[in-house]
C-alpha positions as CSV (number, residue, x, y, z in Angstrom):
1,X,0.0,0.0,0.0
2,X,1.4,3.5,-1.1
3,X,1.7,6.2,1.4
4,X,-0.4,9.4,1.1
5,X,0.4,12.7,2.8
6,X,-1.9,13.4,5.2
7,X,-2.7,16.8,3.7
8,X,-3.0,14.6,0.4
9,X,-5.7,12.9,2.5
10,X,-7.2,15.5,3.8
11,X,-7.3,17.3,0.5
12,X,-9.2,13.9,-1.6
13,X,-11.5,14.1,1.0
14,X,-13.4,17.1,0.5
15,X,-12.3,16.6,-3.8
16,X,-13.9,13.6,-4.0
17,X,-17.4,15.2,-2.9
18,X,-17.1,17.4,-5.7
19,X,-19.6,16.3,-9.1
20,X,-17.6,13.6,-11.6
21,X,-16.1,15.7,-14.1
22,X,-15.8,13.2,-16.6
23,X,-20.3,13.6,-16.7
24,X,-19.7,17.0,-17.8
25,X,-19.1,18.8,-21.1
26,X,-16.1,20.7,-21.1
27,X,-17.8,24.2,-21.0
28,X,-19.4,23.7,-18.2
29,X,-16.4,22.5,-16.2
30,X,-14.6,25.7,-17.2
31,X,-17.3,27.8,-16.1
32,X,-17.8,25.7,-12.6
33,X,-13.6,25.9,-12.1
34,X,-13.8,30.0,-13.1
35,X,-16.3,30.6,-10.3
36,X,-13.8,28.6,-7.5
37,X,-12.2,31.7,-5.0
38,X,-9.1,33.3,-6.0
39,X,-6.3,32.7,-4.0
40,X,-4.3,35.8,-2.8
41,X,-1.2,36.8,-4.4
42,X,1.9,35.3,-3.8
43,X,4.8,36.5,-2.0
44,X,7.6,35.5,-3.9
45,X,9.0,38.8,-4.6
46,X,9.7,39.4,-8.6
47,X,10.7,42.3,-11.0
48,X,8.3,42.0,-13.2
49,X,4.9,40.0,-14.3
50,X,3.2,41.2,-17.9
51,X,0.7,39.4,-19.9
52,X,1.6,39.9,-24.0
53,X,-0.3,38.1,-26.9
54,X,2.1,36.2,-29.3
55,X,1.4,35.3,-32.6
56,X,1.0,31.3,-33.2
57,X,-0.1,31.2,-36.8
58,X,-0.9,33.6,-39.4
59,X,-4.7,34.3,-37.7
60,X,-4.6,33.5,-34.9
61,X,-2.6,34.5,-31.1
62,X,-2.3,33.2,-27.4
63,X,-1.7,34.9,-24.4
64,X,1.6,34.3,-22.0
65,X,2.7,35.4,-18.8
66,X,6.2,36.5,-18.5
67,X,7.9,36.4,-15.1
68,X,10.9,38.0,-14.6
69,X,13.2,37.8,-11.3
70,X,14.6,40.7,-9.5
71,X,18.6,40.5,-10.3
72,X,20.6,41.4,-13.2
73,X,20.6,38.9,-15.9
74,X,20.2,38.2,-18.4
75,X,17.7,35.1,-17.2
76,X,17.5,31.6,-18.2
77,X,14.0,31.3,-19.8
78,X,11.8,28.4,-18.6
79,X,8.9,28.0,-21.1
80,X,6.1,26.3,-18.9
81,X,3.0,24.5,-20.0
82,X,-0.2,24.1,-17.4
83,X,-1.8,20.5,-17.2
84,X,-5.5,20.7,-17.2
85,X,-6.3,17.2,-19.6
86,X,-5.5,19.5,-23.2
87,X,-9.4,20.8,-22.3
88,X,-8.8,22.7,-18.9
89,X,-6.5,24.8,-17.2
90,X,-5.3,28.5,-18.1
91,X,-2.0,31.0,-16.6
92,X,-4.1,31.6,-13.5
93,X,-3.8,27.6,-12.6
94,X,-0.2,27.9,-12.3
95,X,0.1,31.3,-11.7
96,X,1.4,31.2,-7.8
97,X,3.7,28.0,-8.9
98,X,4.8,30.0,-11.8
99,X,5.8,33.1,-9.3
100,X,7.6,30.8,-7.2
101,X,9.5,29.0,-10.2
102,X,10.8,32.0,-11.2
103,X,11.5,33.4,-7.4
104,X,13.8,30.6,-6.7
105,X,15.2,29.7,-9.6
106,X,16.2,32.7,-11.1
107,X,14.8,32.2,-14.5
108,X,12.2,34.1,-16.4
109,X,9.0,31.8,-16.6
110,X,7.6,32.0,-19.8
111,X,4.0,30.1,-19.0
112,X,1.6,30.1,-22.2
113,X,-1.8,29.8,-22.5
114,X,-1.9,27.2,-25.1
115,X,-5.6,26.6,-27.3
116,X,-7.5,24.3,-25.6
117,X,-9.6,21.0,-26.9
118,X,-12.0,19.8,-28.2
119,X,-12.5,23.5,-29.6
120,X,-8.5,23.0,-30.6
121,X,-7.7,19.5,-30.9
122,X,-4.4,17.9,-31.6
123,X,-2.6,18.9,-33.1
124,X,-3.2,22.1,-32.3
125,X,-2.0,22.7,-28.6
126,X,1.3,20.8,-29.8
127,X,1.8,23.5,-32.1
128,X,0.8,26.6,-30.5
129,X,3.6,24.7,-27.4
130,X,6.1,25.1,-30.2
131,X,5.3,28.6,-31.7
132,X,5.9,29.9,-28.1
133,X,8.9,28.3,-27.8
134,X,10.4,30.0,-31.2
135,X,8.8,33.3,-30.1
136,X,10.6,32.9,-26.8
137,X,14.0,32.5,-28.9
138,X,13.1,35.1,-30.7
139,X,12.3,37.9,-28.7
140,X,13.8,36.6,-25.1
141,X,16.6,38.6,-25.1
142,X,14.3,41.6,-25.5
143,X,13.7,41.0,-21.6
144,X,16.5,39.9,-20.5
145,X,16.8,36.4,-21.3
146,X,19.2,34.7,-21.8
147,X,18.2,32.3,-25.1
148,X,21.3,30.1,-25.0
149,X,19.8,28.8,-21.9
150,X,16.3,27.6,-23.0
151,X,14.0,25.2,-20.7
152,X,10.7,24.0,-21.3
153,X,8.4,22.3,-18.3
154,X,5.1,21.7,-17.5
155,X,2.6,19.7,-15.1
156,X,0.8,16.5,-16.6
157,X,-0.2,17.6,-20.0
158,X,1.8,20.6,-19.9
159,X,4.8,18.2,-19.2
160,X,3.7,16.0,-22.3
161,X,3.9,19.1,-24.4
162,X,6.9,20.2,-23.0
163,X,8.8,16.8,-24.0
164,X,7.0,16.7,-27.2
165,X,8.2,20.6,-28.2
166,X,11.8,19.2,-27.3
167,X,10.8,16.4,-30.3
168,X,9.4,18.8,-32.5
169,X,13.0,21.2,-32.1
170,X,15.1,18.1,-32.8
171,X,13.0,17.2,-35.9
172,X,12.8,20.4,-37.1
173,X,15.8,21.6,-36.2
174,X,14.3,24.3,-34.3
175,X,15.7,26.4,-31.2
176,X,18.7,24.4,-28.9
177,X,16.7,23.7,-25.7
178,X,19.2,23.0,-22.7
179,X,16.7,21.0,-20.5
180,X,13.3,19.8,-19.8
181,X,11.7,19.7,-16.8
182,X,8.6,16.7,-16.7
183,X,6.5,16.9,-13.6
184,X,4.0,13.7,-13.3
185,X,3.9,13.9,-17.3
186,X,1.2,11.8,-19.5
187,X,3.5,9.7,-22.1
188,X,1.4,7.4,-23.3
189,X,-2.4,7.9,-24.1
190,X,-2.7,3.7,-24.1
191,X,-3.2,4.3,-20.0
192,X,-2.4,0.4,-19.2
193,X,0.3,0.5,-16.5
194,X,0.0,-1.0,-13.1
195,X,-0.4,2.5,-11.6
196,X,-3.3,3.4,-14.1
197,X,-4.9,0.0,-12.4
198,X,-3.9,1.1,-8.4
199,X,-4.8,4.5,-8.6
200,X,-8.0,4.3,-10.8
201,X,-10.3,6.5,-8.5
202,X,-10.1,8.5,-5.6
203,X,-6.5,9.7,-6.0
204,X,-7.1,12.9,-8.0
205,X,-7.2,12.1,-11.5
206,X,-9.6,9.0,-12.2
207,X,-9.4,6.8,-15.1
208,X,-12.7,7.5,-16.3
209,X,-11.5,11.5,-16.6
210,X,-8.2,10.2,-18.5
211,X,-10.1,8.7,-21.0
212,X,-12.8,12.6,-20.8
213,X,-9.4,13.9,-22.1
214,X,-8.0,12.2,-24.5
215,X,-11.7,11.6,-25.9
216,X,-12.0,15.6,-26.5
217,X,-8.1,16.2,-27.2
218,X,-7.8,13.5,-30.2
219,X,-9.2,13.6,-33.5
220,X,-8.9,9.8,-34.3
221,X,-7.9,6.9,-33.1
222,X,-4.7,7.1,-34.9
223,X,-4.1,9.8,-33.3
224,X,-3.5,7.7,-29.7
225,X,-0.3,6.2,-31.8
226,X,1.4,9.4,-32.7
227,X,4.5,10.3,-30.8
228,X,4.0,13.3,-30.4
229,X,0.9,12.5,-28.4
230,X,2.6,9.4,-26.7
231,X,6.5,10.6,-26.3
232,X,6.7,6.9,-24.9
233,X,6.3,4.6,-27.7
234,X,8.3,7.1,-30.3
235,X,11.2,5.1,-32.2
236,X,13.4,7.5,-31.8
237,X,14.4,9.7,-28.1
238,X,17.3,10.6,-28.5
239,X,19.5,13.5,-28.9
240,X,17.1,15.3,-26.2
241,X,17.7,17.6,-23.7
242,X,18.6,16.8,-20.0
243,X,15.7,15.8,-18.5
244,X,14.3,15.6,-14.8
245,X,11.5,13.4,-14.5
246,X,9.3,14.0,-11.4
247,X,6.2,11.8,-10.6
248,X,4.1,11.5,-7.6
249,X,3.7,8.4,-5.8
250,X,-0.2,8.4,-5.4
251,X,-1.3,8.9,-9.2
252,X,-2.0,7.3,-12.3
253,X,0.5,8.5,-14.2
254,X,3.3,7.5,-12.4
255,X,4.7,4.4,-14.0
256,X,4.9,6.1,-17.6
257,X,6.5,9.3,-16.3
258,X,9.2,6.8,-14.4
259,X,8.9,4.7,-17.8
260,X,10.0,7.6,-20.2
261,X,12.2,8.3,-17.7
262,X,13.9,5.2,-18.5
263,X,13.5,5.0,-21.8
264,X,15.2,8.7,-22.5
265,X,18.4,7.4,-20.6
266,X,18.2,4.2,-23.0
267,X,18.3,6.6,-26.0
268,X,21.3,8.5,-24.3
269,X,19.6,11.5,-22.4
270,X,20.8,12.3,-19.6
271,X,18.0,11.9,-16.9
272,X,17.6,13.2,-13.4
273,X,14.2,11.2,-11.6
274,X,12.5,12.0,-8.6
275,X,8.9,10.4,-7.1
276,X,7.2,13.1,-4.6
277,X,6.4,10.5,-1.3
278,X,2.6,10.7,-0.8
279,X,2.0,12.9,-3.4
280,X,-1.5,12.6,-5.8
281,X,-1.4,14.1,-9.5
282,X,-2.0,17.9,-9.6
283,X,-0.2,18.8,-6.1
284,X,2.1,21.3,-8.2
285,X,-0.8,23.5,-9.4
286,X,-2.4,24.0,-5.9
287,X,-0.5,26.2,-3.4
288,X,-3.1,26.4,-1.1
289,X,-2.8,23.0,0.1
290,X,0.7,22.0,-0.9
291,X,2.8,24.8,-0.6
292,X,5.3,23.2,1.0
293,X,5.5,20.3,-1.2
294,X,5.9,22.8,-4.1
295,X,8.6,24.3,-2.3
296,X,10.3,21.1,-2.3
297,X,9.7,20.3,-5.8
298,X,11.6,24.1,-7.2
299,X,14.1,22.9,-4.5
300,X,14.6,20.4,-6.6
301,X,14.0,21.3,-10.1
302,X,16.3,24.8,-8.7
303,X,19.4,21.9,-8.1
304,X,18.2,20.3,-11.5
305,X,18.8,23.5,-13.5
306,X,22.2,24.2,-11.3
307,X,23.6,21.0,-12.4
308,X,22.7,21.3,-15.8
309,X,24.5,25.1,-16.1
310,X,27.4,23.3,-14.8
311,X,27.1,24.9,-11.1
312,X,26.8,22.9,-7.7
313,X,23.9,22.7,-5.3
314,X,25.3,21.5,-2.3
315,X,21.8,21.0,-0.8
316,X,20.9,18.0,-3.3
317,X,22.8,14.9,-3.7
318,X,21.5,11.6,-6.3
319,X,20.7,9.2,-4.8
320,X,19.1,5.4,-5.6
321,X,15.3,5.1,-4.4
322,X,14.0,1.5,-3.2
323,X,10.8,1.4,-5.6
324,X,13.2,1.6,-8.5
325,X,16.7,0.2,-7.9
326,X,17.0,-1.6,-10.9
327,X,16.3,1.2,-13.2
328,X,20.1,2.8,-13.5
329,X,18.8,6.3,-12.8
330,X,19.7,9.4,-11.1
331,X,17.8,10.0,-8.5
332,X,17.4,13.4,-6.0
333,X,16.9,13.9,-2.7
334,X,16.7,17.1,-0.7
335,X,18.8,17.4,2.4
């Protein structure tokens, strides 16, 4: 039996009184999520937060959220991608995590508000992922960025388009992206590992809404095959960018993100791995509950991001964990 937090638990046990989502239509979910409280604003302390409209195609734009720390620069630039099943989520989801991403890490947070489906269906939130991440290139510097030092990241969904954008740059030869940040990722839309079965309903993010998503998200069933919707199952991962890989131990998705995990270091990337202890899927988006655990997350993706600039954080150490000792990873722990 998996641990779970005792906030965790506190936390599923009001969630799971709220209506089945996967009932719903998608409109009406946005409209019942836009009418939740606002949370107050957070204190991480930054130079600067603007909203700006970037073109993603020759009709049509998308807003982003540009937050830039206090310091001198110029910035890395972390291009960040809410979850939210391709059909939910906007900037404000992430917006406190976002604050605090760029707060401790001293990189501008690029987070982009990505067209969402079944209005936009795929392959359209893949592409407007990408345009932002060649607008970034292109006009990063402008605000201080530093563009040899690109990273893209994002929560669930948002961490399946970040990987996937990484694809699409190698393929197209597109912008040189130093890292990618993956945190509880979906890799594989075929949803048949051991931890789809275990943590089916109750934990968060039930089955029956997984299948809600990729119902609205894909136009076909081809579509389930592509690898650019299932980064797991594509030929060909390598030449990537450094990857950390964080899952959380309570959610369905955590056997594919360690699984991707395992396959990028197959193909050659290097690959740091962490599993959040009690953790359910969507802790990262919700500060009001899990501050703490975010905290310790950026901690983490803050040592990530050290290491891969070629700098030492002598608070984090790799480490092997006991649910995967076989798996010839790199693993972090927080001291």
């Amino acid at each position: 039996m998996a641990y779970v937090d005792p906030q965790a638990e506190k936390y599923l046990q009001v969630f799971n009184q709220m209506p089945s989502i996967h009932k719903m239509d998608p409109q009406t979910v946005r409209e019942m999520l836009s009418k939740a409280p606002q949370p107050p604003d957070s204190s991480d302390s930054l130079s600067k937060v603007e909203d700006l409209m970037i073109p993603v195609s020759k009709d049509a734009e998308i807003k982003c959220r540009v937050y830039i720390p206090e310091g001198q620069g110029p910035f890395p630039l972390f291009i960040y991608y809410h979850g939210g099943g391709w059909v939910l989520g906007d900037l404000e989801a992430t917006d406190r995590s976002c604050r605090m991403l760029a707060h401790r890490t001293g990189s501008i947070v690029v987070s982009v508000n990505y067209r969402l489906a079944p209005e936009y269906k795929f392959p359209t939130p893949v592409e407007d992922a990408y345009a932002a991440l060649e607008w970034v290139y292109e006009k990063g510097s402008s605000f201080n960025g530093d563009v040899s030092r690109l990273i893209v990241g994002g929560d669930s969904v948002g961490g399946n388009l970040a990987t996937v954008v990484t694809m699409m740059a190698r393929d197209r030869k597109g912008p040189s992206i130093s890292a990618q940040v993956l945190i509880y990722p979906a890799t594989n839309l075929e949803f048949n590992t051991e931890s789809h079965q275990t943590f089916a309903k109750g934990f968060g993010l039930d089955r029956e809404l997984l299948f809600w998503f990729r119902d609205h998200y894909l136009r076909n069933e081809e579509d389930k095959h592509h690898e650019y919707t299932s980064p797991l199952i594509a030929e060909d991962l390598s030449n990537l960018p450094t990857a950390f890989v964080i899952t959380a131990e309570n959610d369905v998705l955590r056997d594919e993100g360690r699984a991707y995990a395992k396959r990028l270091k197959a193909c050659g990337v290097k690959v740091e791995y962490a599993c959040e202890s009690g953790m359910i899927h969507g802790y990262f988006a919700n500060m009001d509950v899990f501050s703490k655990h975010i905290e310790r997350t950026i901690s983490r993706i803050k040592g990530f991001l050290y290491a891969t600039n070629g700098s030492t954080n002598r608070n984090t150490k790799t480490s092997k964990c006991k649910d995967c000792s076989d798996c010839s990873l790199n693993h972090q722990t927080t001291s």
